[in-house]
N, C-alpha and C positions, 0 to 999 in steps of 0.2 A: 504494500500500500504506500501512495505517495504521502511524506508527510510534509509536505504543504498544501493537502486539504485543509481544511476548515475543525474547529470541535464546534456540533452542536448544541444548546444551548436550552432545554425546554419548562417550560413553567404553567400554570395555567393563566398567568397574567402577570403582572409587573415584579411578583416576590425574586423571583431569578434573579434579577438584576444584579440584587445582594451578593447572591453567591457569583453571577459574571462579573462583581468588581472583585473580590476575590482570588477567582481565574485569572483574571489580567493582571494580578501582582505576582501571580505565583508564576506563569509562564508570558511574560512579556512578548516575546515573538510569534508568538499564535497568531492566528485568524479563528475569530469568531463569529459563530451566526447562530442569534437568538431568536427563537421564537416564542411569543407568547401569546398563547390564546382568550387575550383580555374579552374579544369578544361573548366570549361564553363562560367565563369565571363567573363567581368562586365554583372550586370544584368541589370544596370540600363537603358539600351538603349531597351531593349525587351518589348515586348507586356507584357500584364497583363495576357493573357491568357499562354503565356509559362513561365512566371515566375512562376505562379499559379501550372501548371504542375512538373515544377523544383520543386517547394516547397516539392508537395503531394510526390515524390520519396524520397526528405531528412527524413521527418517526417514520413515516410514509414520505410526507413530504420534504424532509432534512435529508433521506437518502437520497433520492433525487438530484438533492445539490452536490454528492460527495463525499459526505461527512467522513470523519476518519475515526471519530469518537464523539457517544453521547452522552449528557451530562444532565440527568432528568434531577433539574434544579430547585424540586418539589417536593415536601415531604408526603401529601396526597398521593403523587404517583411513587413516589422510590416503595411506599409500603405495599404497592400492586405486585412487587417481586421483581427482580431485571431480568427473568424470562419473561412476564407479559406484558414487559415495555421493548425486549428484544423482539419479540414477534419473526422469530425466522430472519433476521438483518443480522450483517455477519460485523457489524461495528463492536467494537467492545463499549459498555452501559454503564457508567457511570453513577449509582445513585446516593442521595444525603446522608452521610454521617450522622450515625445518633447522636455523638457527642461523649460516649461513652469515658472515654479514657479519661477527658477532659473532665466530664461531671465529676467524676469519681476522686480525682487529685481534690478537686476544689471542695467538696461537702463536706462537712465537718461531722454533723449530725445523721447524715445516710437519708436524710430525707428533701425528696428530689420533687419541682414541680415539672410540669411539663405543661407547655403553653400552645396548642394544635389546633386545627380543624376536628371537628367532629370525627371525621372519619379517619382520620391518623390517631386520636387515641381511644377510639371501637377498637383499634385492631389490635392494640396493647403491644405493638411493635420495641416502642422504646423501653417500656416495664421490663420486656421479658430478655432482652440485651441486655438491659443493667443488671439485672438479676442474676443472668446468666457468669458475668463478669464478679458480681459480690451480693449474694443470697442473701444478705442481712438490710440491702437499700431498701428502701422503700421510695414505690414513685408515687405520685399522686398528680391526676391530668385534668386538665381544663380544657373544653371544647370551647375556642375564643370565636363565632359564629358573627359575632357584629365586625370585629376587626377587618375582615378582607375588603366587606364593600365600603368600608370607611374609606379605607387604605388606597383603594382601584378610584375612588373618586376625590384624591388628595384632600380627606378631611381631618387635615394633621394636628389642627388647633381648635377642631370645634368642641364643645361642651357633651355631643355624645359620643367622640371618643375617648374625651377624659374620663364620660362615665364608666364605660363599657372596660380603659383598661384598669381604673379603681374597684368594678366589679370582679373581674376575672383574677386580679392580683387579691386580692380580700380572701377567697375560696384556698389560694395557696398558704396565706399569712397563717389563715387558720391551723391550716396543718402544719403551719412551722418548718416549710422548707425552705434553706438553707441557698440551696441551688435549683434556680429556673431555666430548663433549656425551651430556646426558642425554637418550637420545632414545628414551624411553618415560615418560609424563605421570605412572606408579606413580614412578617414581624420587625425584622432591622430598622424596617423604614419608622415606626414608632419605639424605638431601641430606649431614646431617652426618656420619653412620656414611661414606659414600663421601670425603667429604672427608678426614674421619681416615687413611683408608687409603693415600688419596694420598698426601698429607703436601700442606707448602708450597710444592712447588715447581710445581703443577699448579691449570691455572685450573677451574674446571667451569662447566660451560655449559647453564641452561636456559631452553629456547625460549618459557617461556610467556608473557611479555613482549611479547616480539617478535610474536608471534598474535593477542596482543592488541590491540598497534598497528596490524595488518592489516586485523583484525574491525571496530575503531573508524574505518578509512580508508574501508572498502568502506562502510559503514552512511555516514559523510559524505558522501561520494560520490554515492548515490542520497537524499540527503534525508533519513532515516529515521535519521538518529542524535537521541536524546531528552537536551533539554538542560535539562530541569525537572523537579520533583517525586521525589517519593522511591523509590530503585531497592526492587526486592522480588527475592526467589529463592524459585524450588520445588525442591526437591531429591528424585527420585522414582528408585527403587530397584528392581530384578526380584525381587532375593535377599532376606538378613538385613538389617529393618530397624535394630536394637539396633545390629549389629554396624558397617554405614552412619554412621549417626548418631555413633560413637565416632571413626571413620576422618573424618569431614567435621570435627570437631572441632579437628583436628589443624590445619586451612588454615583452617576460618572460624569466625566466631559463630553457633552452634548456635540461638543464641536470634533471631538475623534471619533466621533460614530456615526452611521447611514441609517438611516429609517428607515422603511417601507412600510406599506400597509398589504397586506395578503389574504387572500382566501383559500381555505382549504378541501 
């Protein structure tokens, strides 16, 4: 495989971004091409079967272009398993980081929030990782259901998303954890509003780092990690592109990246 293809980049809508600012520190000379299907977000509230659908159409169309690796930059889709986001494509799948290693250095007390979509912690993906890692943690999860449409509609400073993250952090206070991982890729973008609410005594934890480390391993691994020339990004959108392009702002430099608007 040539590797000056492209890695791409998938989300159900703006959260990715997070983790593609991440990718662009850890491997500068990439080419990237992001999709996100703002059109039809949030995902988290959908069946496993039409998310599953959703998937095969992104990673349908990212083949298409080349890709040389994918980087499903969602914690929604990474808990579908990276065979049913592989679907038969012969790219290697990159998916989110629990956070594991990281929660674990940090908790004092063993007791871990987790801050997801609905349907990331139905599947108790993250519980059963940490557990597996030290039998004695304890996680406790919060389905954050208001956060996404806040977030896709830049409502960074309004009064219901102070309420909604003073809600969702209260349910963790209770239980007294220690460490919160933010385990939906929309979260960073309110990273500080969630910290405030915690206060200081609570570490926060996001994975996109550590995915990124992954992404970079697997690509050196097979040869195909690019150590020259100048990285490039496409950033390609289903939904509003205006409204895209304001939300990408927030994580990168608007003026080193291409837009598009796509259908799938």
């Amino acid at each position: 495989m040539d590797k000056n293809r492209p890695i791409g980049v998938i989300d159900s809508g703006v959260g990715g971004l997070s983790v593609l600012r991440a990718l662009q520190k850890a491997m500068p000379h990439e080419k990237f091409l992001y999709l996100g299907d703002t059109a039809r977000a949030p995902y988290g509230t959908r069946s496993r079967e039409t998310i599953t659908a959703f998937v095969a159409e992104m990673t349908d169309w990212l083949e298409q272009k080349g890709i040389k690796q994918l980087v499903a930059a969602c914690n929604t889709i990474t808990v579908l398993g990276t065979s049913a986001i592989r679907g038969g494509h012969t790219f290697p799948v990159i998916g989110m980081s629990r956070g594991v290693e990281e929660v674990l250095q940090a908790t004092k007390n063993k007791k871990i929030g987790l801050m997801a979509t609905d349907f990331t912690v139905s599947t108790g993906a993250h519980r059963k990782e940490i557990q597996k890692a030290d039998p004695s943690a304890e996680v406790f999860g919060v389905g954050c259901t208001k956060f996404v449409p806040l977030i896709e509609t830049a409502q960074f400073g309004s009064p219901a998303l102070w309420e909604a993250v003073r809600e969702y952090a209260e349910v963790l206070k209770e239980k007294k954890a220690d460490t919160v991982i933010l385990g939906c890729t929309h979260y960073p973008f309110v990273r500080e509003q969630i910290e405030e609410a915690f206060g200081s005594g609570v570490t926060i934890i996001d994975p996109a780092e550590a995915t990124a480390k992954l992404a970079k391993e697997e690509l050196e691994r097979q040869g195909l990690l690019q150590t020259e020339g100048s990285g490039r990004c496409d950033i390609c959108f289903t939904g509003d592109m205006e409204l895209g392009k304001r939300l990408a702002a927030r994580m990168l430099d608007p003026a080193a990246c291409e837009f598009k608007q796509v259908k799938l």
